[in-house]
C-alpha positions, 0 to 999 in steps of 0.5 A: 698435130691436127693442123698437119692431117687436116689442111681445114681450119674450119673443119678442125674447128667443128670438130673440136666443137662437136666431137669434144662434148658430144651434146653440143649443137650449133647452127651456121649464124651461130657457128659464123659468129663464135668461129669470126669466119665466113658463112660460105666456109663453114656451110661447106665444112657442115655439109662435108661433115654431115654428107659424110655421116658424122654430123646429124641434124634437123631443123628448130624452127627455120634453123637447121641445127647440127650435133656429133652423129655418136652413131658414126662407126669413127665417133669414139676414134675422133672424140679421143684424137681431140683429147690428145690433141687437147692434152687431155689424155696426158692430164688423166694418166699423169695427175688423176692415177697419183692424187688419192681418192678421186671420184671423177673428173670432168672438163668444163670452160671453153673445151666443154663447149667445143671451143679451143682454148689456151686453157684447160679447166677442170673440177675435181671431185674427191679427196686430192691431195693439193699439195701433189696435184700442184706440182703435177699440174706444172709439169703437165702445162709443159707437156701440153703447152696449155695452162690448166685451171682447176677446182676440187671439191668433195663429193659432197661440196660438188653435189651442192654445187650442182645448180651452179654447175648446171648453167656450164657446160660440162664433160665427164672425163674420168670417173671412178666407176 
């Protein structure tokens, strides 16, 4: 879908990597390692996006680090362009609205990162019902054409799990309140 409005690779690539978890930020090495592509693209992508307002940056050191400028009138539009392009949006509204008493749901993995990915991971937090989750999750991958990994915990098994959780990046997709 993104690959017919945006011609860029690159620029689809930054951002999914950026736009997705908002938090993210990279430099051009960095980005030029994750990514396997040349420097000279990606710098030109990075100042598109940065001349145009979306992306901020400043310096660590002498690294010029990039973000997701959540300030650009197009942020919020973007970020949920790329949940629909992900599938993320078809997972909420097809499996989290019928499963029991679910708190949240947050994205973790490669996607919370800002990386594509062939799979979708996602934690669970509530009371779900197994059973009907399963077969939601099926029919979704065929909708998405993505496999989708997942773990549930309840409220109080995920607030234990917490230091674990704090090493991975993580991205609150849904939440009860």
């Amino acid at each position: 879908m993104l690959e017919t409005l945006i011609s860029s690779k690159t620029r689809i690539k930054l951002l999914l990597k950026f736009f997705l978890n908002s938090d993210t930020t990279a430099y051009l090495r960095g980005l030029e390692s994750e990514f396997g592509e040349s420097s000279n693209s990606i710098r030109l992508e990075l100042n598109r996006l940065e001349e145009a307002g979306m992306l901020a940056s400043n310096f660590i050191g002498n690294r010029k680090v990039f973000k997701a400028n959540i300030k650009h009138p197009l942020f919020d539009e973007i970020h949920k362009i790329l949940l629909k392009h992900i599938g993320i949006d078809r997972i909420i509204e097809d499996v989290i609205e019928r499963l029991g008493d679910v708190d949240s749901v947050y994205l973790v993995g490669d996607f919370a990162k800002g990386l594509n990915s062939r799979i979708i991971d996602l934690i669970f937090v509530g009371n779900v019902d197994k059973n009907y989750l399963v077969n939601l999750i099926e029919k979704v991958e065929n909708l998405v054409q993505r496999k989708i990994r997942y773990l549930i915990y309840t409220p109080e098994e995920y607030l234990l799990s917490q230091p674990d959780q704090k090493e991975k990046p993580s991205l609150l997709v849904w939440s009860r309140d």
